[in-house]
C-alpha positions in Angstrom: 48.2 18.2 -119.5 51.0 16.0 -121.1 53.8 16.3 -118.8 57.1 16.1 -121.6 55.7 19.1 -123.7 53.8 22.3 -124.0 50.7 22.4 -124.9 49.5 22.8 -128.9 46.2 25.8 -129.0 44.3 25.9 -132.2 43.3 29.2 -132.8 40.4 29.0 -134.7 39.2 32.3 -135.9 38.8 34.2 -139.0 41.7 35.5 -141.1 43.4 38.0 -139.2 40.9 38.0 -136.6 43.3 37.0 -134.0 44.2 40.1 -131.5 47.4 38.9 -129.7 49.7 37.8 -131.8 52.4 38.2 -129.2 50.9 35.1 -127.6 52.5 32.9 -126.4 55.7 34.6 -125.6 58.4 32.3 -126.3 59.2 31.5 -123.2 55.5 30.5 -122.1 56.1 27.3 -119.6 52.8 25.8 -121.1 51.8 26.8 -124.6 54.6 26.1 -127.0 52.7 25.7 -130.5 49.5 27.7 -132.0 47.7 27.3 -135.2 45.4 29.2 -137.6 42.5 27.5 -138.4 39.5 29.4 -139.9 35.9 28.2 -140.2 35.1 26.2 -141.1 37.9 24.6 -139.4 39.1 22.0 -141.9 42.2 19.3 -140.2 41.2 20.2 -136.6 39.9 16.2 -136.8 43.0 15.0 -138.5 45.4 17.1 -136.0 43.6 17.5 -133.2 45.2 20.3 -130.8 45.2 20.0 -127.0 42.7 23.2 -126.5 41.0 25.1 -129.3 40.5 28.7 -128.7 37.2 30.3 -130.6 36.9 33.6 -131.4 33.9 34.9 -132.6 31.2 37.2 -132.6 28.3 34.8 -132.4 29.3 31.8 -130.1 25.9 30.5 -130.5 26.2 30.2 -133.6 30.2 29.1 -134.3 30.3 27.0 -131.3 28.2 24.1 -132.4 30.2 24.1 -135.9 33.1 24.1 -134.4 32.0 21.2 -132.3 30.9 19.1 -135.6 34.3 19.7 -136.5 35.9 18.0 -134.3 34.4 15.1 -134.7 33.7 13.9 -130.9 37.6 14.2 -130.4 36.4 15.6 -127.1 39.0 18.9 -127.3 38.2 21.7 -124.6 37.1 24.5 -126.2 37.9 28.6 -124.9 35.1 30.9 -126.5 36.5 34.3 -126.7 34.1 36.8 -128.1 32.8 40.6 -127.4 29.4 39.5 -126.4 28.7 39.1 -122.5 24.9 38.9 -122.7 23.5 36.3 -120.0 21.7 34.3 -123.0 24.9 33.6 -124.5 27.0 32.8 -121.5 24.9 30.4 -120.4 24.0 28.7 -123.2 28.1 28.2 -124.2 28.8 27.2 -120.9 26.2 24.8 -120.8 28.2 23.2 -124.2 31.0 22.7 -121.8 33.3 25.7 -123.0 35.3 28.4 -120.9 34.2 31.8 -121.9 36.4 35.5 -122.1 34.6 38.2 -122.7 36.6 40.8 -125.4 38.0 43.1 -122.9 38.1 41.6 -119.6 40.9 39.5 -119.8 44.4 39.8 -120.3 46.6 37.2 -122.5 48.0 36.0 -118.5 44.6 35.1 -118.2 44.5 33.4 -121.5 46.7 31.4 -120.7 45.9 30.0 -117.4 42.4 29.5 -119.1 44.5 27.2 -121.6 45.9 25.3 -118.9 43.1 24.6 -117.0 41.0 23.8 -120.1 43.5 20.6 -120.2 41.9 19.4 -116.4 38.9 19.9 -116.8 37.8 23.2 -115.4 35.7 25.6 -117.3 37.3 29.1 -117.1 35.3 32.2 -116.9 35.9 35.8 -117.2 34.6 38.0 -114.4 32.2 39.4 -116.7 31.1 35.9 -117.8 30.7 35.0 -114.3 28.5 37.8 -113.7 26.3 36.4 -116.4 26.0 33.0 -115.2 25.0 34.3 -112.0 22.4 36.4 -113.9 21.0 33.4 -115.4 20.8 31.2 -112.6 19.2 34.3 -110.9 16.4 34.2 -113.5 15.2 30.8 -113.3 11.8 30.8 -111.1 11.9 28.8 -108.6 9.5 27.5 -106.8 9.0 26.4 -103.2 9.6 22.3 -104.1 13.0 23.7 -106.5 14.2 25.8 -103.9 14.0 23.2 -101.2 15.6 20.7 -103.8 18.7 23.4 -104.4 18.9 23.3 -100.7 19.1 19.7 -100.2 21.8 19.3 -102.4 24.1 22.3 -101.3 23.3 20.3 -97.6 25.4 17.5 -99.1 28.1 19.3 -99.2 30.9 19.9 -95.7 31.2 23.5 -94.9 34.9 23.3 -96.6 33.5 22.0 -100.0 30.8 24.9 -100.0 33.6 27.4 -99.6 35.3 25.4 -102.3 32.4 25.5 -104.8 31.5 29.1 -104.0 34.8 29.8 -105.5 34.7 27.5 -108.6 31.4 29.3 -109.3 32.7 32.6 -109.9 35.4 31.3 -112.3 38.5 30.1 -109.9 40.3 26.8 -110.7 41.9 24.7 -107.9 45.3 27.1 -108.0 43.4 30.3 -107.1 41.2 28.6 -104.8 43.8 27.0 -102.7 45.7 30.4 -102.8 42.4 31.8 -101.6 41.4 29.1 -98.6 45.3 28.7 -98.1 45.3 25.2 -99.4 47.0 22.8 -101.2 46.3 22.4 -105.1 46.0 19.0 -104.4 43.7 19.2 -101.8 41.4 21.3 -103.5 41.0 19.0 -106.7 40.2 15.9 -103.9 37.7 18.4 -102.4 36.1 19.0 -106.2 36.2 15.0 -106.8 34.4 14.4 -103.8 31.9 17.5 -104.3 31.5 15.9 -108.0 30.0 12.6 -106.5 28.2 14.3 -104.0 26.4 16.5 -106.4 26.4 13.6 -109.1 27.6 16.0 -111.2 30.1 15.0 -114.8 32.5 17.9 -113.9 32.7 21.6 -113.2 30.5 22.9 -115.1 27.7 20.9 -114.4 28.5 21.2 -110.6 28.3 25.0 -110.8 25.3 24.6 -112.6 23.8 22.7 -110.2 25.1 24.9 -107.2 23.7 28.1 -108.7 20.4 26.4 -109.6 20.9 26.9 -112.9 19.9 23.2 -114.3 17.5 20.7 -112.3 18.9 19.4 -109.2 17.9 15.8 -110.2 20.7 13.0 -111.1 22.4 13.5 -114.5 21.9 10.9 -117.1 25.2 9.7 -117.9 25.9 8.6 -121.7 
């Protein structure tokens, strides 16, 4: 997050679409601009926002023009939609986006979803947690996968599997320092070291990896 000002949130959406338009409140410490932009998202190339915030009834299917949109700018994207069905969670997270599901959130969660967008973690909603879980509990494994998942959890010191059971039910280094009564900034050196261990590109694919949810093989990195 830039340091000398608040953060700009596209909020791309149909016309009058948006449901909080009391956010941000003017004195918000970390979003100071929003802007409209429906699909399909003309200028979000030319003026490209810190963190784009989608809201939509179909991710699966706004998500990846959204994506096109922004032209590889390589903006974090916040889906925000009514549907919690494991299917879609998964498959949006897997894109790399946080995920709010229409009801389980409130805009103070919004907004910490906003911030931690800008560093890289992938923000759930409890009830999109609960559907990533879901999926990863799903996927058959068999005896060789299973032994592989454990391997690679065995990489790991007792303190970074505390810290990764917590990033996988939708915490970002804040709440899980509050909750192991930790620094911030030991937490995110715990996450870089549990990101090499795992050879994983970030959070999501780390939590992927921990729940099983994607082959615990090295990543091909491009």
């Amino acid at each position: 997050m830039r340091s000398s000002q608040r953060l700009s949130v596209a909020l791309a959406c149909a016309e009058g679409d948006w449901p909080h338009d009391g956010w941000p409140a003017p004195g918000d410490p970390y979003v100071g601009r929003t802007v409209r932009v429906a699909p399909p998202y003309d200028g979000l190339r030319e003026d490209a926002p810190d963190v784009v915030v989608l809201r939509c009834a179909e991710p699966a299917r706004a998500l990846p023009g959204l994506l096109r949109a922004l032209g590889g700018h390589g903006v974090p994207v916040i889906v925000v939609s009514a549907r919690a069905d494991t299917e879609t969670v998964v498959e949006v997270f897997r894109g790399g986006a946080g995920y709010l599901v229409e009801g389980d959130y409130c805009t103070h969660m919004l907004s910490s979803a906003v911030v931690a967008a800008t560093v890289g973690h992938t923000y759930l909603s409890p009830a999109a947690c609960a559907a990533l879980r879901e999926g990863a509990r799903r996927i058959p494994a068999g005896p060789r996968e299973h032994d592989a998942i454990e391997r690679l959890r065995a990489l790991l010191s007792p303190r970074e599997r505390q810290v990764m059971e917590l990033l996988s039910t939708g915490l970002g280094a804040q709440e899980i320092g509050l909750r192991l009564r930790l620094s911030e900034k030991t937490v995110r050196n715990n996450l870089s070291n549990i990101y090499s261990k795992l050879d994983a590109r970030g959070g999501t694919d780390a939590v992927l990896r921990w729940l099983g949810a994607t082959p615990a093989t090295p990543v091909l990195r491009t």
